[in-house]
PyMOL CGO cylinders between C-alpha atoms (Angstrom):
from pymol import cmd
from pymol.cgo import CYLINDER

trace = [
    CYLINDER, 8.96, 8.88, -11.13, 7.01, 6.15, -9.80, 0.3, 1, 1, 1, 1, 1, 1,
    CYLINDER, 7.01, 6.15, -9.80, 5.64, 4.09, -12.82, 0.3, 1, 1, 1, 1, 1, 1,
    CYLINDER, 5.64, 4.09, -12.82, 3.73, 1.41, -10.70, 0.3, 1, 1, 1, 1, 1, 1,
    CYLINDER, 3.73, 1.41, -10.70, 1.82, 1.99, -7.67, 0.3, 1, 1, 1, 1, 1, 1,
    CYLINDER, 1.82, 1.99, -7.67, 1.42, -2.06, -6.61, 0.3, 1, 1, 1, 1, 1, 1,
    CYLINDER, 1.42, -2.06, -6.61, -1.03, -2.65, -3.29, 0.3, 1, 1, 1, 1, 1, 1,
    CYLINDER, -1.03, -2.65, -3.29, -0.89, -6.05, -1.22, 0.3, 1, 1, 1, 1, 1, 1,
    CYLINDER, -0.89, -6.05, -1.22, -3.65, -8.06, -0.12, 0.3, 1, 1, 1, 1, 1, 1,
    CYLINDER, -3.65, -8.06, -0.12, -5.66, -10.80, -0.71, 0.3, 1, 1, 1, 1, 1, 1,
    CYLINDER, -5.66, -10.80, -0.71, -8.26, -11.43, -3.26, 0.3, 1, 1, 1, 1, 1, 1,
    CYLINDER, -8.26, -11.43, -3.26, -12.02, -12.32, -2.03, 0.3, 1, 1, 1, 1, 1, 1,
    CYLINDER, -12.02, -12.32, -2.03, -15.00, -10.60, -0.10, 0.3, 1, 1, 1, 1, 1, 1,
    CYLINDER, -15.00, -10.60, -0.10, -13.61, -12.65, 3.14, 0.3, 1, 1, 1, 1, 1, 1,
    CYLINDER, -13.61, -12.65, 3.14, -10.32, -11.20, 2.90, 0.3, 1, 1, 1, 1, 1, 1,
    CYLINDER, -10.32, -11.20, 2.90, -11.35, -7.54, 1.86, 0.3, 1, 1, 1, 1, 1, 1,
    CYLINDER, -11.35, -7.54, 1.86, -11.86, -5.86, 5.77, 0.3, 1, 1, 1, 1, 1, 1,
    CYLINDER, -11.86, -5.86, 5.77, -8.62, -7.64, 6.84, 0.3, 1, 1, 1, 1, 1, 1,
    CYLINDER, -8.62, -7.64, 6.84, -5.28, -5.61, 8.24, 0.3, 1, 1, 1, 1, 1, 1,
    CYLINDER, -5.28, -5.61, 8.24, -3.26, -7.44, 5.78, 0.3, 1, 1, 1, 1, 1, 1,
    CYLINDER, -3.26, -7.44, 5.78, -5.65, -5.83, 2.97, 0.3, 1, 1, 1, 1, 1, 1,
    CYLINDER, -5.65, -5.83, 2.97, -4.27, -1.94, 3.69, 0.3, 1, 1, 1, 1, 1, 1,
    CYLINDER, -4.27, -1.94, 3.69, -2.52, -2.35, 0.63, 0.3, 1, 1, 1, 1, 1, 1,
    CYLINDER, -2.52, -2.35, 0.63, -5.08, -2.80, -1.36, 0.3, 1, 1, 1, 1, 1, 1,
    CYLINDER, -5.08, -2.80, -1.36, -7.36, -0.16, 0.66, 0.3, 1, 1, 1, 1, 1, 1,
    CYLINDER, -7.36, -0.16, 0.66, -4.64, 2.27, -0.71, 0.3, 1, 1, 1, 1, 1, 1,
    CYLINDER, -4.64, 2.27, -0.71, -4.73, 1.85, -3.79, 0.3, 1, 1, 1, 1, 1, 1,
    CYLINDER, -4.73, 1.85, -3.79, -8.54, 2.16, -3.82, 0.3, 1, 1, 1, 1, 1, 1,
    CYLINDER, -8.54, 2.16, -3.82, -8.35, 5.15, -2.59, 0.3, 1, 1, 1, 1, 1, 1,
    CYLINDER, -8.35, 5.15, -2.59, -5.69, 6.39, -5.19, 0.3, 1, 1, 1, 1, 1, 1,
    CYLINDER, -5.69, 6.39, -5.19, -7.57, 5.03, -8.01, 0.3, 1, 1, 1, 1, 1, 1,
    CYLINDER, -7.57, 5.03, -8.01, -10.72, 7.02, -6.68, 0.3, 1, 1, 1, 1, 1, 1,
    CYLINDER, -10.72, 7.02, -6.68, -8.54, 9.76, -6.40, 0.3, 1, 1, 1, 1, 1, 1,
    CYLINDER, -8.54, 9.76, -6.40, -7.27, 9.63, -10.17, 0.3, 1, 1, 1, 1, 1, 1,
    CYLINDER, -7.27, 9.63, -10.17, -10.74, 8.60, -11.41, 0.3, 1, 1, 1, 1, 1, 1,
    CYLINDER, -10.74, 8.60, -11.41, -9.46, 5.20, -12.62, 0.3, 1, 1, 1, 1, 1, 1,
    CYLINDER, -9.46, 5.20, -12.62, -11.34, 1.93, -12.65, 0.3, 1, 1, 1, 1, 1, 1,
    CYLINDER, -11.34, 1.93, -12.65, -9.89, -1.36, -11.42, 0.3, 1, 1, 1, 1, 1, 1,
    CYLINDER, -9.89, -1.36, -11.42, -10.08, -4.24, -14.18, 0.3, 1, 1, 1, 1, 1, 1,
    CYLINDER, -10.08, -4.24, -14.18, -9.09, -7.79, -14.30, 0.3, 1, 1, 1, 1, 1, 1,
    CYLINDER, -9.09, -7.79, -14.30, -5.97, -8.45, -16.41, 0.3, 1, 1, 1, 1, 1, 1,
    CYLINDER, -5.97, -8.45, -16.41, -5.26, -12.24, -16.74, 0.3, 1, 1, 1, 1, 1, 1,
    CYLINDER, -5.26, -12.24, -16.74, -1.58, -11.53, -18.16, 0.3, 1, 1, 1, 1, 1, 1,
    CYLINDER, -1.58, -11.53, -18.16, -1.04, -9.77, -15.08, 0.3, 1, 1, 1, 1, 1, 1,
    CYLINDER, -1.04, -9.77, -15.08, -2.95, -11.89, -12.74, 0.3, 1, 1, 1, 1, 1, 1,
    CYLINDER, -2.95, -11.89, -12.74, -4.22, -8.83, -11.35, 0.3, 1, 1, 1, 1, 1, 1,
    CYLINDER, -4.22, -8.83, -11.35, -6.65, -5.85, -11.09, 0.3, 1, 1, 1, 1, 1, 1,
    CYLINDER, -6.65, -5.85, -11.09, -4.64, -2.98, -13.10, 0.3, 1, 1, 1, 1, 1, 1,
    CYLINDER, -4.64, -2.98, -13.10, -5.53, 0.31, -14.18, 0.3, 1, 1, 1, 1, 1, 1,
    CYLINDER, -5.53, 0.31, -14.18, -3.71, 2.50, -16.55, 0.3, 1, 1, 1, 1, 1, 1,
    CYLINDER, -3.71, 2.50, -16.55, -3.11, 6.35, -16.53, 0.3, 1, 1, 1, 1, 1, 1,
    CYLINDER, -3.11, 6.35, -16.53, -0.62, 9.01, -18.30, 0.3, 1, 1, 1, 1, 1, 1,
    CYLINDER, -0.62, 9.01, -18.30, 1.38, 11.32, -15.96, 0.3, 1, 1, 1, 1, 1, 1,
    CYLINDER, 1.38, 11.32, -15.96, 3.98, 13.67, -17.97, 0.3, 1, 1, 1, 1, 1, 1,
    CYLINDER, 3.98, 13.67, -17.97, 3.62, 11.40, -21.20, 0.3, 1, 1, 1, 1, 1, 1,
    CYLINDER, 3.62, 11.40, -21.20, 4.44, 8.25, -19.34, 0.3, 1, 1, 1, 1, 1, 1,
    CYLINDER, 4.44, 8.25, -19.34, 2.46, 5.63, -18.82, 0.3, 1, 1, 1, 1, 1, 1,
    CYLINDER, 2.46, 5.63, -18.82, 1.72, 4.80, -15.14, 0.3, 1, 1, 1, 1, 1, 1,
    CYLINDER, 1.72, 4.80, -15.14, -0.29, 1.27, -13.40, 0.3, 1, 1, 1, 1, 1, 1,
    CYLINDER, -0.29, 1.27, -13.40, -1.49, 0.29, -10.65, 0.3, 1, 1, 1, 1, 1, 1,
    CYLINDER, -1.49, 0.29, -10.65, -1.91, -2.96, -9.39, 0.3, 1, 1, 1, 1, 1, 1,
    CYLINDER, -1.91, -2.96, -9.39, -3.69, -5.50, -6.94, 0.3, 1, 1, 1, 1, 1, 1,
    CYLINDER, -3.69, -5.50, -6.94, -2.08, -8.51, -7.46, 0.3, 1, 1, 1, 1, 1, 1,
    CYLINDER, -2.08, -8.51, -7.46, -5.15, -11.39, -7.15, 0.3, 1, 1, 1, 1, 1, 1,
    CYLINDER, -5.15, -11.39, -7.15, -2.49, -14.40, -6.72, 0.3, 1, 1, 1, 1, 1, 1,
    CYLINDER, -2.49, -14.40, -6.72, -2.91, -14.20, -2.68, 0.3, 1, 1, 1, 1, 1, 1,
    CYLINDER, -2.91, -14.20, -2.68, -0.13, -12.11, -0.35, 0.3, 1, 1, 1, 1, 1, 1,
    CYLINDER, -0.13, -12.11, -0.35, 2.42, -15.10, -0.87, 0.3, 1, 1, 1, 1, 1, 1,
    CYLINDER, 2.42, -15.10, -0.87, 2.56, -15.22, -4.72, 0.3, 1, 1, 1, 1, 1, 1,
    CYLINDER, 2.56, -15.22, -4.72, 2.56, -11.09, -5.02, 0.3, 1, 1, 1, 1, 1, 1,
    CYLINDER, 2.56, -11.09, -5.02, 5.24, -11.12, -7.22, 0.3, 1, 1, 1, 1, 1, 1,
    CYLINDER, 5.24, -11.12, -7.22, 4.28, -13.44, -9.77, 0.3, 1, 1, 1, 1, 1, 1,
    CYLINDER, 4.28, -13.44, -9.77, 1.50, -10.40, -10.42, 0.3, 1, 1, 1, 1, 1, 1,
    CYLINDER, 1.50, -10.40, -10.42, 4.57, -7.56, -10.28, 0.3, 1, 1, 1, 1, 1, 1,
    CYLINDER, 4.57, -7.56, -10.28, 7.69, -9.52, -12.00, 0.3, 1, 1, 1, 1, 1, 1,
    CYLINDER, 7.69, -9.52, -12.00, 4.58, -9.97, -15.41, 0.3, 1, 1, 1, 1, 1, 1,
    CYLINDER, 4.58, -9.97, -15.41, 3.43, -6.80, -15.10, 0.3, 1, 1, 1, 1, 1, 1,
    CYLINDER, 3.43, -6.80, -15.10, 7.16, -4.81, -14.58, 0.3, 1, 1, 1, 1, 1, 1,
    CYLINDER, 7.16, -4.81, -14.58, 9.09, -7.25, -17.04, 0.3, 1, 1, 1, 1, 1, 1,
    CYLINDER, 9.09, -7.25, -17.04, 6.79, -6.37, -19.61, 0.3, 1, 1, 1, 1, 1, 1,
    CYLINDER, 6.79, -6.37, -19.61, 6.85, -2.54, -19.62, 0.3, 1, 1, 1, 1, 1, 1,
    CYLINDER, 6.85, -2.54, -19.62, 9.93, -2.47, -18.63, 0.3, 1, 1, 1, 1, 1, 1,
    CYLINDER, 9.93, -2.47, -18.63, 9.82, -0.58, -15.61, 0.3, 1, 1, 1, 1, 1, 1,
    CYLINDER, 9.82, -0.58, -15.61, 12.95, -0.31, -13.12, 0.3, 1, 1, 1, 1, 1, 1,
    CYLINDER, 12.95, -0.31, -13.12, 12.89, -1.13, -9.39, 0.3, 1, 1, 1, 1, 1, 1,
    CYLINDER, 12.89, -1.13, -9.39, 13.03, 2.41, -8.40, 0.3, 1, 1, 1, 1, 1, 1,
    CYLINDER, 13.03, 2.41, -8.40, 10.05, 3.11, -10.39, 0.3, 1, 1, 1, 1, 1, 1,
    CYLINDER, 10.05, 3.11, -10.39, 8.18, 0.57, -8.24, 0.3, 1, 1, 1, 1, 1, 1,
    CYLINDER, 8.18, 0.57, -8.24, 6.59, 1.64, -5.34, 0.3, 1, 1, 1, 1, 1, 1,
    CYLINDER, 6.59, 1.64, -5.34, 4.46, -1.20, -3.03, 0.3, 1, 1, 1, 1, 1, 1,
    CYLINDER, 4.46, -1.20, -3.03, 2.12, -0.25, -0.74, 0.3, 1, 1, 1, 1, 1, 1,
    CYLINDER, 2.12, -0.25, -0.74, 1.78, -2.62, 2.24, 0.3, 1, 1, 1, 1, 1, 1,
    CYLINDER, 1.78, -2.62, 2.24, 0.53, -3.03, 6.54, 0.3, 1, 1, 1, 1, 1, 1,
    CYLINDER, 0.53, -3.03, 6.54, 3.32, -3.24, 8.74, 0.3, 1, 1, 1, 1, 1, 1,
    CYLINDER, 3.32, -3.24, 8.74, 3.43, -5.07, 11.86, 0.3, 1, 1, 1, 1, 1, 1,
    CYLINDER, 3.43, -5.07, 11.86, 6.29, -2.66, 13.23, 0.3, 1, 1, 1, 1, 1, 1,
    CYLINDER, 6.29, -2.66, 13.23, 4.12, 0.77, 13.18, 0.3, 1, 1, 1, 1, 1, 1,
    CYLINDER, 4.12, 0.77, 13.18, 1.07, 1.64, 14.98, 0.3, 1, 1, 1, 1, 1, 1,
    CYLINDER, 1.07, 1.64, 14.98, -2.69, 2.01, 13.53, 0.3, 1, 1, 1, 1, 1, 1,
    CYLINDER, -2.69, 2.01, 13.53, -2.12, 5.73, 12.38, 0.3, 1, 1, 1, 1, 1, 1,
    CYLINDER, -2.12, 5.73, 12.38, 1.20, 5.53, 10.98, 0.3, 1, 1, 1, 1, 1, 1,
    CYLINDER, 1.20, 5.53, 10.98, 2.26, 5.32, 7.86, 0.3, 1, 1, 1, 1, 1, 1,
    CYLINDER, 2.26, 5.32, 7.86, 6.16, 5.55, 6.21, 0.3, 1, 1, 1, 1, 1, 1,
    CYLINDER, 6.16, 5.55, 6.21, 8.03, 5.44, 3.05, 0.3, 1, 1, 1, 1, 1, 1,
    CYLINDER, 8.03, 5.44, 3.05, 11.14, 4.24, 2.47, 0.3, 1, 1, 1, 1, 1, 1,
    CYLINDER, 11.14, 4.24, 2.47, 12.91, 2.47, -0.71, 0.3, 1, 1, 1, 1, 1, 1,
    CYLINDER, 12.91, 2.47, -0.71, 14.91, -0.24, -0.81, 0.3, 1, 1, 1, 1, 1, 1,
    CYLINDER, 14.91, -0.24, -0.81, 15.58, -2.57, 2.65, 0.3, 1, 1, 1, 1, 1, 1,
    CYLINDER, 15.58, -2.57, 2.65, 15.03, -6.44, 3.64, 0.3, 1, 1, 1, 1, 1, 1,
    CYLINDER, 15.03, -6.44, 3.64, 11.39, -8.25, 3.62, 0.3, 1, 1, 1, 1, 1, 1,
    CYLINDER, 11.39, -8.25, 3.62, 10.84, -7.71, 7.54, 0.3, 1, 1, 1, 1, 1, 1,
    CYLINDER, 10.84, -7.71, 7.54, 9.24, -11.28, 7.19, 0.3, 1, 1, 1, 1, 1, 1,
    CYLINDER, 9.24, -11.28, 7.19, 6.26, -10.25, 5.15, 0.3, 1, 1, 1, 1, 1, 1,
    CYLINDER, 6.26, -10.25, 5.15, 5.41, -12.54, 2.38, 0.3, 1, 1, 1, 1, 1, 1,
    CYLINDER, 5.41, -12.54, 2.38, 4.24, -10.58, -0.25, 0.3, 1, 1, 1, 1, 1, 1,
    CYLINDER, 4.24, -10.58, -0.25, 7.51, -8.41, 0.05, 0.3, 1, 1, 1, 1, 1, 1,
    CYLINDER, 7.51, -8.41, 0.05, 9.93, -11.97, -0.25, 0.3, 1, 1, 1, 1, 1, 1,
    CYLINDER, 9.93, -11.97, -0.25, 7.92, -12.93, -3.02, 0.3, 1, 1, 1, 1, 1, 1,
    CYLINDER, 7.92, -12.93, -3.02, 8.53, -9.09, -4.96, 0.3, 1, 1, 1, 1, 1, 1,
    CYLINDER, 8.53, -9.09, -4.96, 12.00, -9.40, -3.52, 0.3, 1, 1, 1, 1, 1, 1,
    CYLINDER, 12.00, -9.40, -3.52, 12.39, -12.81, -5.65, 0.3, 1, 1, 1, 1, 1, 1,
    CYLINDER, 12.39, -12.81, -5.65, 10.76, -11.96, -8.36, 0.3, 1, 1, 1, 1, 1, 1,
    CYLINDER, 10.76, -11.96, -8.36, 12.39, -8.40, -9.02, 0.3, 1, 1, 1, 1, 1, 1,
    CYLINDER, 12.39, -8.40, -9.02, 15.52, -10.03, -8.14, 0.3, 1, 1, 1, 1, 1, 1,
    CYLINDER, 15.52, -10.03, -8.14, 15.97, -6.70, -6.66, 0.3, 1, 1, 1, 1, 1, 1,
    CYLINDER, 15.97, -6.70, -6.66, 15.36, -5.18, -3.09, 0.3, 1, 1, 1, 1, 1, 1,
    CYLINDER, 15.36, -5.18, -3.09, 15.91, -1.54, -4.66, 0.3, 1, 1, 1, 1, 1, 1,
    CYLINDER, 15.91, -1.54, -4.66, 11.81, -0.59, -4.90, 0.3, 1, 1, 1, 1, 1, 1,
    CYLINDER, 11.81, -0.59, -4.90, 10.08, 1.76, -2.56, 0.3, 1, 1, 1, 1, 1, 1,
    CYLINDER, 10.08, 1.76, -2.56, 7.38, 1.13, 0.09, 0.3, 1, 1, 1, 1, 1, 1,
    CYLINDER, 7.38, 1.13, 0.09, 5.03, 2.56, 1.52, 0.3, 1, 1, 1, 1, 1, 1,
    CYLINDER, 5.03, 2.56, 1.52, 4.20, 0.94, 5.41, 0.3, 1, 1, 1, 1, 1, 1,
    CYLINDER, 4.20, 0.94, 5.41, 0.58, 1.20, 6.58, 0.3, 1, 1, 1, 1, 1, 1,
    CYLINDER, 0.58, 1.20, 6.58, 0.82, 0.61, 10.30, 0.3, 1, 1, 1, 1, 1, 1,
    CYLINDER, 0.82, 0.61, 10.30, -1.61, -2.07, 11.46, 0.3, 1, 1, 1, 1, 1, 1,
    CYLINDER, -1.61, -2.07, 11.46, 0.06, -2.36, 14.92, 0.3, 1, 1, 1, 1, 1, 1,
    CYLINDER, 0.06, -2.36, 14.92, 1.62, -5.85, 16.23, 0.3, 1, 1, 1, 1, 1, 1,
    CYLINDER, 1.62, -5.85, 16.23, -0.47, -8.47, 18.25, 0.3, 1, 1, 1, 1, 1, 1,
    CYLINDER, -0.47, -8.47, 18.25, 2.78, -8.15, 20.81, 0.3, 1, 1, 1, 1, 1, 1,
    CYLINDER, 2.78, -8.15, 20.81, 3.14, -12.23, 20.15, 0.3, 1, 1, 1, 1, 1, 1,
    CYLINDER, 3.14, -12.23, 20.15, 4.83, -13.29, 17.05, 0.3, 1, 1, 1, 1, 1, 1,
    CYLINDER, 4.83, -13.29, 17.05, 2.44, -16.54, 17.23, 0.3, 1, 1, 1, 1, 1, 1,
    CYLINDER, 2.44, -16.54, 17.23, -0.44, -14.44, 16.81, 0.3, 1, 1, 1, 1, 1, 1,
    CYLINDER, -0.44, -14.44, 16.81, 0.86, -12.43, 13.77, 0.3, 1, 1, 1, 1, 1, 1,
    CYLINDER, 0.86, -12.43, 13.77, -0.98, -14.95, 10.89, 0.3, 1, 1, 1, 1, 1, 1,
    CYLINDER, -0.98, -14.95, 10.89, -4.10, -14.36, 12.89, 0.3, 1, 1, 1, 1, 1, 1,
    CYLINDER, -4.10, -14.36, 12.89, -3.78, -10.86, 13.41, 0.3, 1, 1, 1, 1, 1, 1,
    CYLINDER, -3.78, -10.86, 13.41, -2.94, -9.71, 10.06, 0.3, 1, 1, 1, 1, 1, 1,
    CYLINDER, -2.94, -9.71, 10.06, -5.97, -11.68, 8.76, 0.3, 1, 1, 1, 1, 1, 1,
    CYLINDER, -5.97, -11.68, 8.76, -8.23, -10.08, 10.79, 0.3, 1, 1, 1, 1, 1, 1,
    CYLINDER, -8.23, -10.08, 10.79, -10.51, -7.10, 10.59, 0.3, 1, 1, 1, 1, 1, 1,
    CYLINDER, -10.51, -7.10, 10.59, -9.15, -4.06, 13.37, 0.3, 1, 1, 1, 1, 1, 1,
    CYLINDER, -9.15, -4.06, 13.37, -11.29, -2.78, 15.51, 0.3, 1, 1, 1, 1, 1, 1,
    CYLINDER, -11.29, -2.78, 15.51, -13.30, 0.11, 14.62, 0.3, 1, 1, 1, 1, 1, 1,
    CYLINDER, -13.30, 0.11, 14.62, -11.43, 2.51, 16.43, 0.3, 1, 1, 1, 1, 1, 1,
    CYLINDER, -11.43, 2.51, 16.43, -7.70, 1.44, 14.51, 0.3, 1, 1, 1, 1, 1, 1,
    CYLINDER, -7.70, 1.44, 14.51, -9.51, 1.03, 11.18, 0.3, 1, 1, 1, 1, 1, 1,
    CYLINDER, -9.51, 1.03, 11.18, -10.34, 4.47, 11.83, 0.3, 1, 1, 1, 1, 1, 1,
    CYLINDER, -10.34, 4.47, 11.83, -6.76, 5.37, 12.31, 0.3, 1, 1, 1, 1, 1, 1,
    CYLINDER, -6.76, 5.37, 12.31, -5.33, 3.53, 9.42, 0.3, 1, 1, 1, 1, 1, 1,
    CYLINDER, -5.33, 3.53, 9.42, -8.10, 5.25, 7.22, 0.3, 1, 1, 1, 1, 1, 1,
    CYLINDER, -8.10, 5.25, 7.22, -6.47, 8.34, 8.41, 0.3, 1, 1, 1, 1, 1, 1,
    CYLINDER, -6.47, 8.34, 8.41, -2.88, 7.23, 7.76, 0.3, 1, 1, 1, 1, 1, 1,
    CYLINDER, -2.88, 7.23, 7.76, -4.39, 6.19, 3.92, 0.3, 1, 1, 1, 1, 1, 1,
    CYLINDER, -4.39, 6.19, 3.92, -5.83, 9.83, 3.73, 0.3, 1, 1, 1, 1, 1, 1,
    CYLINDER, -5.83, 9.83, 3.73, -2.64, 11.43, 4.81, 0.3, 1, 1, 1, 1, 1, 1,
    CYLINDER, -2.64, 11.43, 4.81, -0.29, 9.37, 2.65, 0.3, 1, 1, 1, 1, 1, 1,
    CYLINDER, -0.29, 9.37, 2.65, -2.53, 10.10, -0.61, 0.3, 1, 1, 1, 1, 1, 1,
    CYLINDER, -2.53, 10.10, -0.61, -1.77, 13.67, 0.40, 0.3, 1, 1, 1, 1, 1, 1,
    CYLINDER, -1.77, 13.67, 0.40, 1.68, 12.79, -1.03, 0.3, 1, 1, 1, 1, 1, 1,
    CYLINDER, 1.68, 12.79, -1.03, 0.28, 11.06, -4.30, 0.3, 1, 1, 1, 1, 1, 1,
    CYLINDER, 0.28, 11.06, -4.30, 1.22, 14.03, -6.72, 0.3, 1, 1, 1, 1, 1, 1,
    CYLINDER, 1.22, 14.03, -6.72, 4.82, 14.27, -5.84, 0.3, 1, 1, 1, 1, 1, 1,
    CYLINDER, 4.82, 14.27, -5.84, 5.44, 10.31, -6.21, 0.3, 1, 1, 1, 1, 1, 1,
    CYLINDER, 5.44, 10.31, -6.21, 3.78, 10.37, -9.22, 0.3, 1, 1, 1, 1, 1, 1,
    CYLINDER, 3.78, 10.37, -9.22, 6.33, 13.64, -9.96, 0.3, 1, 1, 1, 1, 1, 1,
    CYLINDER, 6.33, 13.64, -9.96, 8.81, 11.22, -8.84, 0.3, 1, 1, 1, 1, 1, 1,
    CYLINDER, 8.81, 11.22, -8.84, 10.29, 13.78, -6.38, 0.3, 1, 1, 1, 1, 1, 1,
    CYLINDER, 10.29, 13.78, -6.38, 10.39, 11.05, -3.68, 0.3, 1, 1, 1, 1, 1, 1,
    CYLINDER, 10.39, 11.05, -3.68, 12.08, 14.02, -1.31, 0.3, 1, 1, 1, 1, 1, 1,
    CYLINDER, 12.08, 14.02, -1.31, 8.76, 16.07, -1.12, 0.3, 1, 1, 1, 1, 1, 1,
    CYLINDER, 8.76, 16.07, -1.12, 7.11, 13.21, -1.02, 0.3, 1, 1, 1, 1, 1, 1,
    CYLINDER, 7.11, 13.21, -1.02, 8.65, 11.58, 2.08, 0.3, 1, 1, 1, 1, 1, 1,
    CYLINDER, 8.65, 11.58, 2.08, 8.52, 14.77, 4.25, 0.3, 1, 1, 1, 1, 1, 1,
    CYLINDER, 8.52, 14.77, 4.25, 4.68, 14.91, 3.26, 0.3, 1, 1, 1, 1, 1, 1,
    CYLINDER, 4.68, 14.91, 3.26, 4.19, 11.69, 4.66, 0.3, 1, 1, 1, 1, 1, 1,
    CYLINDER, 4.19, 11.69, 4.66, 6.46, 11.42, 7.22, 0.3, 1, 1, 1, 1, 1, 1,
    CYLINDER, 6.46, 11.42, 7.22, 5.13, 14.91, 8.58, 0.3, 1, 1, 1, 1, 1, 1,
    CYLINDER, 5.13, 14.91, 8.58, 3.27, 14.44, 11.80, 0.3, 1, 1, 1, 1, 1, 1,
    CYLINDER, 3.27, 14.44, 11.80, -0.67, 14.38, 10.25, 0.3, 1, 1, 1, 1, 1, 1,
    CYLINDER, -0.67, 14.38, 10.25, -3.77, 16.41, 13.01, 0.3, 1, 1, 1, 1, 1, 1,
    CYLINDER, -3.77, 16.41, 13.01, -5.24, 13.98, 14.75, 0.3, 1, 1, 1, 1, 1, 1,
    CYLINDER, -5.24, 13.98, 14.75, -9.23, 13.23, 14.22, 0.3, 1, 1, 1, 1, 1, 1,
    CYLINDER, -9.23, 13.23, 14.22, -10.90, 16.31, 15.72, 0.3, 1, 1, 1, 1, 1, 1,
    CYLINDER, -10.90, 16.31, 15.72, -12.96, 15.22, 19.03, 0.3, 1, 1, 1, 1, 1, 1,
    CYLINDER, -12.96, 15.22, 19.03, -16.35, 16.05, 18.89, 0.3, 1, 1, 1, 1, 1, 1,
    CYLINDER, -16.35, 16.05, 18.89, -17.44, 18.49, 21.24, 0.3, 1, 1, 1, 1, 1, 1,
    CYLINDER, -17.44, 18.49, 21.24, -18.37, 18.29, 24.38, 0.3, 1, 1, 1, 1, 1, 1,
    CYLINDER, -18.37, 18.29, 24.38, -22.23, 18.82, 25.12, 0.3, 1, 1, 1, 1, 1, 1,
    CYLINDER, -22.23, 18.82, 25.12, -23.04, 21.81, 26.71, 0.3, 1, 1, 1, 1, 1, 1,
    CYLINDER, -23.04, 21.81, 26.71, -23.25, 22.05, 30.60, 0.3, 1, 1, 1, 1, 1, 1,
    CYLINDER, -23.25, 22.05, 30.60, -27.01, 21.58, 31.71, 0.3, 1, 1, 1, 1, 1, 1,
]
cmd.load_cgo(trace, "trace")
């Protein structure tokens, strides 16, 4: 089972509408979801809050150390509970998929991203899950640090608020730990936003 839900992004009001905060939008919207409140924890350098699935004990986490230093927040956190890799999943944006899609997958390289090097260093593992918020690519690798801090335009906020939705669909069987179901829920095509209708004819 999944024994820490972690969500990247950066700490501060300036930061909080910004693509590279999807993470943390996630994990928002789990919390809200599970009825949990997000506290401060300085020995985790963090926001954390605690729950019990099955007996266990189960966190999650917005690291508050800035994207690059994510895992200083994770390795404290996972080091003292003891919790495995696998039992790790990190929700982060992706450059690679498009405003409305979202994936999971465990285990893989860093794709660049610097709060995933930074886990990657401090786990000393690559072996945790992920789940990819899509956030689209600027289409110029120069303009990647300005696009992923940000704000989307309403329209692709709109869609990644739908992928978020979607992808919390899945939220009971991670927290099951049957990472199966939980990967065909997400990676199931979701409906599209119903259009509003079209006025009548005059």
């Amino acid at each position: 089972m999944i024994k820490l839900f972690v969500g990247l992004g950066n700490p501060g009001p300036e930061y909080e509408g910004t693509r590279h905060n999807a993470g943390f939008w996630w994990i928002d919207a789990l919390a809200r979801d599970l009825r949990l409140q997000l506290v401060p924890d300085r020995n985790y350098y963090g926001l954390v809050a605690r729950t019990s699935v099955q007996g266990e004990s189960v966190w999650l986490l917005e690291p508050q150390t800035f994207m690059n230093l994510s895992g200083k927040s994770v390795g404290a956190l996972v080091r003292f509970f003891k919790i495995k890799p696998e039992e790790v999943l990190v929700v982060h944006d992706e450059l690679d998929l498009p405003p409305g899609q979202v994936k999971l997958k465990r285990g893989g390289g860093h794709g660049g991203h610097n709060g995933l090097r930074d886990i990657h260093a401090q786990l000393g593992s690559a072996d945790y899950w992920r789940l990819r918020i899509g956030i689209g690519h600027p289409g110029d690798k120069q303009e990647v640090p300005n696009w992923v801090l940000r704000k989307p335009a309403p329209d692709q906020r709109a869609l990644i608020e739908d992928s978020i939705i979607h992808a919390l669909q899945a939220s009971p069987e991670l927290l099951a730990g049957d990472m199966e179901k939980a990967t065909l829920k997400i990676h199931t095509t979701k409906p599209q936003r119903p259009k509003p209708p079209r006025p009548p004819a005059a």
